[in-house]
N, C-alpha and C positions, 0 to 999 in steps of 0.2 A: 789350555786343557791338558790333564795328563795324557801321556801318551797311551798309555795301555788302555785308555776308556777310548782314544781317538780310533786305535786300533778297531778296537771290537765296534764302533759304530761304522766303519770303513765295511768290515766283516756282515758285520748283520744288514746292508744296504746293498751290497755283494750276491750275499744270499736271498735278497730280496729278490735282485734283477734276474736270480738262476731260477728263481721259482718262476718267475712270467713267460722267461724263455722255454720252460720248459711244456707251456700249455700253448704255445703259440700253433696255430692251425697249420703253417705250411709243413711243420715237424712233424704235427700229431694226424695230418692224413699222408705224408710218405709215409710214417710206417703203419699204419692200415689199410691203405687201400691203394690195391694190385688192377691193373686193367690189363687184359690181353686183348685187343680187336674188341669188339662191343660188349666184351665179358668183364663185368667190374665185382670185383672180390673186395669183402671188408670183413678184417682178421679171419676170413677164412671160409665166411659167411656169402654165396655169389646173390647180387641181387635178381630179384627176378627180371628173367628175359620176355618182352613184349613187341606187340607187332606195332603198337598205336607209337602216340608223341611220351621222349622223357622229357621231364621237367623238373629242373632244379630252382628252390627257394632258399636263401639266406638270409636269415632274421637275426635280430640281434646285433650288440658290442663288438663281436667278433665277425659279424655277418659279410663285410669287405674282406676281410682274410682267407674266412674258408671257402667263399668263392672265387679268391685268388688262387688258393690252394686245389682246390677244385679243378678251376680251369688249366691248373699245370699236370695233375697229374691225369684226368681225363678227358684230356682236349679233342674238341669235336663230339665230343660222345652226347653232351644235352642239346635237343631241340629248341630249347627255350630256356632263360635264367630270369633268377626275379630276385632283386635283393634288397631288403630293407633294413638303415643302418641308423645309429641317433644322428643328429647335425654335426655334430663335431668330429664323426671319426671320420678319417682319411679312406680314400677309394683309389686304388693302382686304375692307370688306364686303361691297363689290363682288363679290369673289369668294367669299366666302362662302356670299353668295347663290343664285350661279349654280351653284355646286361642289361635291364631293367633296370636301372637304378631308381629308389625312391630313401630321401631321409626323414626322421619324423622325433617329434620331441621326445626327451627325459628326463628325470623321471615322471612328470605329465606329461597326458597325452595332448598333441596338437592336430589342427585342421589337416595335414599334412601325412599324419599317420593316420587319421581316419580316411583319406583319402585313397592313401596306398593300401589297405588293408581291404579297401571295398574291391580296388581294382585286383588283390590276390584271390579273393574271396570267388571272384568273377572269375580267374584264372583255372581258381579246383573245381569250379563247376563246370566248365569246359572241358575237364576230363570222361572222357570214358573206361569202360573195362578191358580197352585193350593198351589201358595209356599206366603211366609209372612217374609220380610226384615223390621225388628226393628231398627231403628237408633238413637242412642245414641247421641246425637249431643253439643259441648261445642264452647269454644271459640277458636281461634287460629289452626282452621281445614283449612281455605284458605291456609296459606303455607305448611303442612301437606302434600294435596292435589294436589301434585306437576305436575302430570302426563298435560302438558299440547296438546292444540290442535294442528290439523294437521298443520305444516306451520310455528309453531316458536317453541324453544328449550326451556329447562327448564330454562336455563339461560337466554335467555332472560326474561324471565317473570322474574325471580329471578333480572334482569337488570331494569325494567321495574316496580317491588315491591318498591325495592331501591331509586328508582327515585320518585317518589310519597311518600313515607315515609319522605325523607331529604327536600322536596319539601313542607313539612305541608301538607300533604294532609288530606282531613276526613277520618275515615272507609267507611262512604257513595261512597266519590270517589274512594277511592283504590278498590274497590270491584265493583265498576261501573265496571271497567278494568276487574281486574281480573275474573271477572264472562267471560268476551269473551273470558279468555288465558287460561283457566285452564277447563279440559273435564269432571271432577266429579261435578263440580259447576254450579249453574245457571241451577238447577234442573239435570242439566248431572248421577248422579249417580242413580234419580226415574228411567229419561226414560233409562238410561240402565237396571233396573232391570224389567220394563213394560214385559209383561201383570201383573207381582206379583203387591202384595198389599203392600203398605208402610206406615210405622207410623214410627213418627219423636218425641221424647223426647228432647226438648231444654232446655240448661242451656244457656240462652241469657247472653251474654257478650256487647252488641249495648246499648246505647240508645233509648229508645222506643220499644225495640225486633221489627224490621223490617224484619222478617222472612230470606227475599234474600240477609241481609249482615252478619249474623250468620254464619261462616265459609265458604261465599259465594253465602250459600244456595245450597246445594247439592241435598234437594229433593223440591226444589221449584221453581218456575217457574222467573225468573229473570225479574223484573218490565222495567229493561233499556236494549240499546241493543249498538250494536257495534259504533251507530254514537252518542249516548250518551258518551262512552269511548274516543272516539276521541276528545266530546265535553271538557272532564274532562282532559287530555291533550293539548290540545289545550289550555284550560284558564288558566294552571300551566304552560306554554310556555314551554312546556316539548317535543315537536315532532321532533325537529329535533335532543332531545340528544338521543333518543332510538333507539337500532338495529331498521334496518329499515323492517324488517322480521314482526314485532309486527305492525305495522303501515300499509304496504299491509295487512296483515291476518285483520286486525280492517274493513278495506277499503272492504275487499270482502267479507265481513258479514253482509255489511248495508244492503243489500237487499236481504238476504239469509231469505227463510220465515221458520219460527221456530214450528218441533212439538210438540203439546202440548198435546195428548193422553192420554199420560198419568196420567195427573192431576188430573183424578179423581177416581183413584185409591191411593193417595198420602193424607195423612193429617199428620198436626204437633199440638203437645202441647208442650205449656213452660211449664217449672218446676221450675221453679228459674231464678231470673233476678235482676237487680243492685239494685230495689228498695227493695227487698227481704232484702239484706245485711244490706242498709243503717237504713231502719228502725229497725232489729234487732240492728244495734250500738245505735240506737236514746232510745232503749228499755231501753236498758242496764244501757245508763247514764240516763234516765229520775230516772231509781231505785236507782241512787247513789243521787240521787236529785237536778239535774240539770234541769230548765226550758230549753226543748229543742225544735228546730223550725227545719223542713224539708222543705229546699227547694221544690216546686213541680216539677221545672223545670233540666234538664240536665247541668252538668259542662262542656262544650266546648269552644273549642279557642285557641288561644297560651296559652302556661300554666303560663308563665314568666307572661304575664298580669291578669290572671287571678290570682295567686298569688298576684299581688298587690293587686287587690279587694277583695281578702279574708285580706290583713293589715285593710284594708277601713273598713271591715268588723266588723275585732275585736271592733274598735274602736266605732263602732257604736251599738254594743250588751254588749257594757259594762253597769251591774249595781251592785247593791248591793249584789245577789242570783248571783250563779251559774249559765252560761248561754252557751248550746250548740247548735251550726248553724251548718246542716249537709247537705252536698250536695252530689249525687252521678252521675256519666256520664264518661266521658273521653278525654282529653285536646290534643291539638297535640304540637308539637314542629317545627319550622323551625330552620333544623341545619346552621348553618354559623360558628362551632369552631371543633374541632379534640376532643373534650373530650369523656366520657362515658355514660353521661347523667343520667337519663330519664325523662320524664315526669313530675313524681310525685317529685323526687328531683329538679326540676327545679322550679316546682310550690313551691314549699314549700321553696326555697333559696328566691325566689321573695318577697315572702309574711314577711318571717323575716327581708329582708332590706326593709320593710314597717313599722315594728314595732317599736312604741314608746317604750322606754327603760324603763320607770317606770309603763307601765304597766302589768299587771297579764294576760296572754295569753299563749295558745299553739295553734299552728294550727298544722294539721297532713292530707297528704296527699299520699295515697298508693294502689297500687295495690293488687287486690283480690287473683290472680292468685301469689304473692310473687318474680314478675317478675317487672322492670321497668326499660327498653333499655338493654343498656349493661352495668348499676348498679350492682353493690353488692345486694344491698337490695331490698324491697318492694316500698319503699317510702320511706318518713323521717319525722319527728315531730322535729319542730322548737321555738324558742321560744325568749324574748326582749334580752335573753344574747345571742344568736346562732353566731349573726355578730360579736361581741365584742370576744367569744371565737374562732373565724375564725381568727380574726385577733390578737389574741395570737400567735394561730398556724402559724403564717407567710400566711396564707392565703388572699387574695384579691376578695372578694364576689362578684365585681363586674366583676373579669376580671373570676373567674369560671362559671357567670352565660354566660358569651357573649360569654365563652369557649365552653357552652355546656357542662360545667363537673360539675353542683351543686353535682353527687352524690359523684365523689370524694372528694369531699371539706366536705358535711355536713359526711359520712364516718369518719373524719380525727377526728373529733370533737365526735363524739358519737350520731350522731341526725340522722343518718340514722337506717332504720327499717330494719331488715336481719330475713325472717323468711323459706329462698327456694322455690322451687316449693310447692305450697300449696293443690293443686289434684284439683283445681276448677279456676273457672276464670268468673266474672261477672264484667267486669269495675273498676273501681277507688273508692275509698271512698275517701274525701275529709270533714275535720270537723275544726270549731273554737269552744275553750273553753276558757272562760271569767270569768273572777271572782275578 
């Protein structure tokens, strides 16, 4: 491999890991959040002081971390901690310790997160108005959150995720849905912890941090409502393949009037969010001396095409210096193959069968979180030889991408990124480097 391409995939893999470190919860609550004696400040903001029980909740990808992070910088301060995290990521004994622990499947929901979600649910009700529920809140709390409403099973919803998922849907759409099927969501966990007070710590994983598709929105009031869901099924010609259980329950909610009480006991701040990450990568290689450009806008859409416009890309940021295009958001995929996927390796096989072969490029496109489908890896970083050494390997680029399996293919070759569960989760980075 030439050296100058070796280079810049060293670089753009570099800039990768600055982006995750930079969303990591033990960094992103030292510097927000100040405690002096039972007085806990966030950027500047003091929470309210109460006479009843505090009670801290961590939900989500990231949900072992910031309760790590939690319990270091406000130790002793919570009466009580609750934290719900997928199977796979790692728990300090730290938190063990101090915690609740419950884990529960991803991206479907399992017995396990319905289970822990009934017994949260039980926990906000047990609140009163002299008590104060902290919520820790990340990415990947929707299927967590399993515990759904009266009227359809978890499996449905888990039937009903699936279908929307292979179907390309947005997070905007799937979360339209989900906010009606699932009972902690779509503000469901504030008003069951009403009359208490609630404050909401986000590590936004969405584009734009849209408060009510951040894990659902557990303590926020859901902008759309059940004949919106219907609408978002309806347009993906999706009604007649779901249990029809999901479909009545959608139907006898349209005109179900919604309380909203509690709202004003309820506020949220972000802590970290995808642009967070992207600029800290942008940082990193500006210091290696790369002329670099931020997208201002979101990465979404099929990812296969959007991979092609990051080849388009390359070729259009080529010059003499160094040159980094970084974009950060989250792509969908419509499956049509039986492969592993995900996302990021789809984007990133795309964009290499875009590449001119004498030119100096890497593109690299990866998950925060260290998660992409059912991949090995994070993502993958590609590069003009990627197709040529695929097709060493007896590989066929074209029929992995249509298979839906880029990440076993770029895997097989060394181009995929494997870093596990990374304790945080804010979207995709997606970068071209030229040279």
């Amino acid at each position: 491999m030439n050296q100058i391409i070796q280079s810049l995939r060293e670089d753009a893999v570099a800039a990768f890991h600055a982006a995750v470190a930079a969303v990591q919860p033990a960094g992103l609550l030292a510097d927000t959040v100040t405690v002096d004696g039972d007085r806990v400040t966030i950027r500047g903001e003091t929470l309210p002081r109460v006479s009843g029980r505090r009670v801290v909740t961590s939900l989500g990808k990231a949900a072992p971390g910031l309760a790590d992070a939690w319990i270091e910088h406000a130790p002793g301060w919570a009466d009580e901690i609750f934290v719900l995290a997928p199977h796979d990521v790692p728990v300090t004994d730290r938190v063990r310790a101090a915690a609740e622990v419950h884990s529960a499947g991803h991206p479907y929901p399992d017995a396990s997160g319905e289970s822990a979600t009934t017994r949260l649910i039980d926990l906000a009700r047990s609140l009163g108005e002299t008590d104060l529920l902290i919520v820790l809140l990340s990415g990947g709390s929707s299927a967590l959150l399993a515990a759904p409403v009266e009227g359809v099973t978890r499996e449905d919803v888990a039937a009903t995720t699936r279908a929307l998922m292979e179907a390309g849907a947005t997070i905007n759409q799937v979360n339209t849905v989900r906010r009606q099927l699932l009972a902690a969501t779509g503000g469901g966990l504030a008003q069951a912890a009403s009359p208490a007070r609630v404050v909401t710590l986000v590590l936004s994983d969405v584009p734009g941090d849209p408060l009510a598709d951040i894990g659902s929105g557990p303590t926020v009031r859901s902008p759309t409502t059940a004949a919106d869901a219907l609408g978002v099924l309806g347009g993906l010609a999706l009604v007649a393949d779901l249990p029809r259980a999901v479909i009545d329950v959608l139907r006898s909610r349209v005109d179900t009037p919604s309380d909203e009480s509690w709202e004003d006991r309820s506020r949220v701040q972000i802590l970290a969010n995808n642009r967070t990450a992207v600029h800290a990568a942008a940082s990193m290689l500006t210091e290696q001396g790369y002329a670099t450009l931020v997208h201002p806008g979101y990465l979404e859409g099929e990812a296969s095409t959007r991979g092609t416009l990051m080849a388009q890309l390359a070729a259009a940021f080529w010059s003499r210096r160094r040159v980094g295009f970084l974009m950060g958001g989250e792509t969908t995929v419509t499956v049509r193959g039986s492969g592993r996927g995900g996302r990021n390796h789809e984007l990133a096989l795309a964009a290499a069968m875009g590449l001119d072969g004498p030119s100096k490029t890497a593109i690299l496109s990866a998950g925060t979180d260290g998660i992409d489908g059912r991949a090995e890896g994070a993502g993958a970083v590609v590069d003009p030889t990627t197709v040529a050494r695929l097709r060493n390997a007896g590989i066929d680029p074209m029929e992995a991408l249509a298979n839906n399996d880029a990440g076993t293919a770029l895997a097989a070759v060394g181009d995929s990124i494997v870093t596990g569960p990374t304790g945080t989760n804010v979207c995709d980075v997606t970068m071209v480097l030229t040279a």
